[in-house]
C-alpha positions as a printed Julia matrix, in Angstrom:
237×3 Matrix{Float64}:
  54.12   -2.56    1.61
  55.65    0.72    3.23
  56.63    3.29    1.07
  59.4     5.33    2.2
  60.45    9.06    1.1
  63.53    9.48   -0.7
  66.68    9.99    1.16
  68.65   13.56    1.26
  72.4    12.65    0.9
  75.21   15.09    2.24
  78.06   14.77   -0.27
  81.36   16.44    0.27
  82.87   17.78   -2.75
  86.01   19.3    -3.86
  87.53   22.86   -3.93
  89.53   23.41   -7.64
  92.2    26.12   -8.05
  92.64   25.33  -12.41
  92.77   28.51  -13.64
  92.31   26.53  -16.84
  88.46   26.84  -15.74
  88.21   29.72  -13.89
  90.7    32.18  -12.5
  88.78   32.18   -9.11
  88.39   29.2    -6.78
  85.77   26.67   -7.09
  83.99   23.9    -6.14
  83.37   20.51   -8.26
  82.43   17.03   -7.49
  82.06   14.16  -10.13
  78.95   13.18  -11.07
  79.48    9.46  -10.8
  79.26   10.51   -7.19
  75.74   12.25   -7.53
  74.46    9.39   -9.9
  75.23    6.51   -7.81
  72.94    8.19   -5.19
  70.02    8.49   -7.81
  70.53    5.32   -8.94
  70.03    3.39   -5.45
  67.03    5.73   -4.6
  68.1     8.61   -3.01
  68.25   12.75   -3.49
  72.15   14.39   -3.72
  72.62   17.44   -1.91
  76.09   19.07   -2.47
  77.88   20.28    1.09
  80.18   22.99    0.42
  83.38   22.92    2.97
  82.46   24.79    5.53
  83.36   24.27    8.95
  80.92   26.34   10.58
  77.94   25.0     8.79
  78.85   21.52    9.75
  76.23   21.18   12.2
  73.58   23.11    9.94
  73.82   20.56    6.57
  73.92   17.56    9.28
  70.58   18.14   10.59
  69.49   18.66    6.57
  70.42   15.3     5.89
  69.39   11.58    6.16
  73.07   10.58    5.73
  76.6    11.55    4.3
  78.78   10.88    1.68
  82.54   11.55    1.98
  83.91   11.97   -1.6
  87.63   11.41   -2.5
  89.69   14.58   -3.68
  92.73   16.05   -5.07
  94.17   16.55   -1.76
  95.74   14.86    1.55
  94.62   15.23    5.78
  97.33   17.1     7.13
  99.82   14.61    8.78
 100.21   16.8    12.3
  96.32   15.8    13.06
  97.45   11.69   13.55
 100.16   12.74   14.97
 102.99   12.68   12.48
 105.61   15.1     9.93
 104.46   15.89    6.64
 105.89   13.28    4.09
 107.53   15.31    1.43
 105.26   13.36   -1.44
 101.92   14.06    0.66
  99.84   16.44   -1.92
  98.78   19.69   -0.97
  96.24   20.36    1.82
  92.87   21.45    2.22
  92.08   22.26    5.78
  89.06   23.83    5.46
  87.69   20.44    3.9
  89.34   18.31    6.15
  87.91   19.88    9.2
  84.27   20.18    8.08
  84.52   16.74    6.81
  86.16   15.71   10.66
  82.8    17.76   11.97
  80.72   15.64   10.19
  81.99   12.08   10.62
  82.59   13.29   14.21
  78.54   13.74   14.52
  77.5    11.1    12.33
  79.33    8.91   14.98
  77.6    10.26   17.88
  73.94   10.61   16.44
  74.28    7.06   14.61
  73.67    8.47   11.31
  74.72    6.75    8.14
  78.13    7.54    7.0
  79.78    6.38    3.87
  83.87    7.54    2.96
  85.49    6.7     0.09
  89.11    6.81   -0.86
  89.82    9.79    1.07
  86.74    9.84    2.65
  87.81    6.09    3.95
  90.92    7.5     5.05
  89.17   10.89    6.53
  86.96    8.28    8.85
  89.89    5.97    9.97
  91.57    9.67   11.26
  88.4    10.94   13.09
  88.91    7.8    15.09
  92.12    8.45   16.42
  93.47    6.15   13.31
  96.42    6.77   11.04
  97.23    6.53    7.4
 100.86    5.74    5.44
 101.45    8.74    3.99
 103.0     7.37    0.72
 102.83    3.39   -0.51
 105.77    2.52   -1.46
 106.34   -0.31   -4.43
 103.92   -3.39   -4.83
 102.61   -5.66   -6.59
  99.64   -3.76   -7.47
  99.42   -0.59   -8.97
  97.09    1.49   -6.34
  97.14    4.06   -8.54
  96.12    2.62  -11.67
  97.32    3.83  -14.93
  94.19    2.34  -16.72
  90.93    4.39  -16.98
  89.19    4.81  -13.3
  85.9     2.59  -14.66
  88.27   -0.19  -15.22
  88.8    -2.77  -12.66
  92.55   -2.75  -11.07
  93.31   -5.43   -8.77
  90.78   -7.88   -6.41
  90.06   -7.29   -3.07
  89.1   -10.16   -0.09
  86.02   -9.8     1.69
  85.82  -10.74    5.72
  83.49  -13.01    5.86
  82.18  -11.94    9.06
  82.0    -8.7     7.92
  79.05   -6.51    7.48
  79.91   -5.92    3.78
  80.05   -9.57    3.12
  76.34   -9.59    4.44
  76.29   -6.38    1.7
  77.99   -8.41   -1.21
  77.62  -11.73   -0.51
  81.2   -11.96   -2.18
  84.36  -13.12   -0.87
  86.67  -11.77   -3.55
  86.25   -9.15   -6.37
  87.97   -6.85   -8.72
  87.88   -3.08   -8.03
  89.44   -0.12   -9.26
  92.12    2.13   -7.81
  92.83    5.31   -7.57
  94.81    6.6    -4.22
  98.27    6.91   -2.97
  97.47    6.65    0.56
  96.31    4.0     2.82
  94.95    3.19    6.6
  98.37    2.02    8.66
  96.95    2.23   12.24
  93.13    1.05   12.24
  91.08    3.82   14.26
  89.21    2.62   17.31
  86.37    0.26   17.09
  86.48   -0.35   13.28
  86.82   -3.48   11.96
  88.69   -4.01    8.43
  86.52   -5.63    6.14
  88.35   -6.03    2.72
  92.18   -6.13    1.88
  94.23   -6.08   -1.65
  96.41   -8.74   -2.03
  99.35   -7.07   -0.71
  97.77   -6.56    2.28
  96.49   -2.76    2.05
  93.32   -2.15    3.99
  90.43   -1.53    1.51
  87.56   -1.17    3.69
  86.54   -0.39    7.14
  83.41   -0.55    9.08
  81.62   -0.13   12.71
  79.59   -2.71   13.99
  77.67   -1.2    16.25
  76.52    1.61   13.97
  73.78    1.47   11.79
  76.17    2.01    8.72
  79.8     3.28    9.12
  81.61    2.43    6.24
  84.82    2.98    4.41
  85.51    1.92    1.02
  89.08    2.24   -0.4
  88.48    1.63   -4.17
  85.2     4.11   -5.99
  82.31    2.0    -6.26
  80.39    4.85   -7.29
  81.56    3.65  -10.85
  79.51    0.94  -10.63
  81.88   -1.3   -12.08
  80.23   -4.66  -10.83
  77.44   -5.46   -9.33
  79.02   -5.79   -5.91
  79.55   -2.15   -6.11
  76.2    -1.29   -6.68
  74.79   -2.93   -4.02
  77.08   -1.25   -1.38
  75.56    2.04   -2.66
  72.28    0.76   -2.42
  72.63   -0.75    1.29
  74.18    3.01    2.49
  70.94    4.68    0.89
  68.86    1.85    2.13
  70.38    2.7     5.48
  69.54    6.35    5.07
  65.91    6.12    4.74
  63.97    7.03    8.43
């Protein structure tokens, strides 16, 4: 059997402002993030937000992970006004971040968003989100602990995720105020809540191009597990 050398994964990460744990800026991502990339056989490497470096960490990496964060794509870049309940910005993040799904896109190198990092791809293809969900059914942001599932979500069967899962419906967790409204160009959606949000994205004629609404990267089924496993998988030359 071939053996094949670990994986380097790009993963985005956050900029934090507390002052409750340091009065100067700084960076953090969660380490559920870092361990589901362990766990399914690959080697994190953290990307701090750097435009200008975008090309740089690309060529260091075998593929990309675009984390969720504390923070919202500005509005003006899909071409609308700034909902008053859109959180802050983070341009800095959200341009490197554009850079990178941008390239990964053109050099057909795996590329896996989540939550924002869904939402992040959907823009970089000329997509839009709704800035603000107004009242369900289901809570999207759930009041219950984030390793807790939330609400199900519908597989397309003719989707490559379904290949992934081999699931048609599941329950995932939720954790996002936003959501795709106009799909980007060439994706295809490949999982839905009930009430009809989009969940989860995908390319087909990419090697993997994925975006996953809920954070499977809490490995809170099986199903979520082996979507991290398939992106690594994916990753390895």
């Amino acid at each position: 059997m071939k053996k094949y050398k670990k994986p380097v994964i790009g993963i985005s990460i956050d900029t934090g402002i507390n002052k409750s744990y340091s009065q100067f800026p700084w960076y953090a991502v969660r380490i559920n993030y870092i361990n589901s990339i362990l766990n399914s056989n690959g080697i994190p490497l953290m990307l701090p937000s750097k435009p200008e470096l975008a090309n740089h960490y690309f060529n260091l990496v075998d593929g990309i992970l675009l984390t969720g964060g504390d923070f919202d794509i500005d509005p003006t870049i899909y071409g609308e006004k700034k909902d008053k309940l859109v959180n802050h910005l983070d341009k800095p993040r959200t341009n490197f971040e554009l850079k990178l799904a941008k390239l990964a896109l053109k050099k057909n190198k795996p590329i896996l968003g989540i939550c924002g990092g869904q939402q992040l791809l959907n823009v970089a293809l000329s997509g839009s989100l709704i800035q603000h969900i107004t009242k369900t059914n289901i809570k999207h942001e759930q009041t219950q602990s984030r390793d807790k599932p939330s609400h199900k979500v519908q597989i397309n069967l003719k989707s490559k995720l379904y290949k992934i899962v081999k699931k048609k419906e599941f329950r995932v967790n939720s954790a996002h105020h936003q959501a795709i409204k106009k799909v980007g160009k060439n994706l295809n959606v490949n999982a839905i809540a009930e009430d009809g949000v989009i969940e989860g994205v995908e390319l087909n004629k990419h090697k993997f191009f994925f975006g996953i609404q809920w954070h499977p990267e809490f490995f809170i089924s099986n199903y979520d597990k082996k979507i991290f496993k398939a992106f690594v998988k994916a990753c390895q030359k």
